[in-house]
C-alpha positions in Angstrom: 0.0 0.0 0.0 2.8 2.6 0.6 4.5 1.5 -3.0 0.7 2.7 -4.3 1.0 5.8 -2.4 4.9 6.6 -3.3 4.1 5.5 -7.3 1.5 8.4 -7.1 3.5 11.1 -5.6 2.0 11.0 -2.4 4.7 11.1 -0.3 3.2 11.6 2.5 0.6 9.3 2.5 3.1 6.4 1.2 5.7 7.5 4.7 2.8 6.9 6.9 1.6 3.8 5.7 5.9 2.6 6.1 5.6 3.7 9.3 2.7 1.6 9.9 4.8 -1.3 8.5 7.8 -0.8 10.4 6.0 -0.4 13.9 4.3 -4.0 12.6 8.0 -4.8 12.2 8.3 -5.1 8.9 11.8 -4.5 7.8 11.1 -3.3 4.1 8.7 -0.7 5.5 11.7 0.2 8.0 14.1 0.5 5.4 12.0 2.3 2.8 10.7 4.9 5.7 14.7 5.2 6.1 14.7 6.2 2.8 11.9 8.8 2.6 13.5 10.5 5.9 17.2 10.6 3.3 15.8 11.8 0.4 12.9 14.4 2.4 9.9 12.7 0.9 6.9 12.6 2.7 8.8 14.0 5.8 11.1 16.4 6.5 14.5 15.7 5.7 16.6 14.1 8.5 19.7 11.8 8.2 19.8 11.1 12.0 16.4 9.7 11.9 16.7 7.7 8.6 20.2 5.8 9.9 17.6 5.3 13.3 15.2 3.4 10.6 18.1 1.6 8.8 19.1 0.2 12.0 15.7 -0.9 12.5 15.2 -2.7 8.8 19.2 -4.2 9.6 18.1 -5.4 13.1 15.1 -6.9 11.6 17.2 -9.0 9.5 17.2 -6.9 6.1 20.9 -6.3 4.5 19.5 -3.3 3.2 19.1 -2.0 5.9 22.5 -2.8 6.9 24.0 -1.0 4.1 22.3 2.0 4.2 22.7 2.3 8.1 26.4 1.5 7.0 26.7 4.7 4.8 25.2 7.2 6.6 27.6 6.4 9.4 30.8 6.7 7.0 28.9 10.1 6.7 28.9 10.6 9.9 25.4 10.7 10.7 
């Protein structure tokens, strides 16, 4: 449902339904909602915050996550 909402251009609508997924503890949704919070889609832009999401998704099991988290804290977020 948030793919739906992103593929649309509603950003917003498409973060809160990740968030939804990621509080259900879904990694994808954790990972994806990282990604919205990098790239200010949906939400206003905030590295700290997506690496906290990353960290979730890698947690959770998702080498995506992992990665991601990775980067952003070479970047020194």
């Amino acid at each position: 449902m948030g793919n739906e909402a992103y593929y649309k251009g509603d950003y917003q609508k498409a973060a809160q339904l990740y968030q939804k997924a990621c509080d259900g503890g879904e990694a994808f949704g954790c990972a994806i909602l990282g990604t919205s919070y990098k790239n200010g889609q949906g939400v206003k832009q905030n590295f700290s915050t997506a690496k906290q999401y990353y960290g979730k998704a890698c947690d959770l099991g998702l080498q995506l996550g992992c990665d991601n988290y990775r980067k952003l804290n070479e970047k020194g977020y």
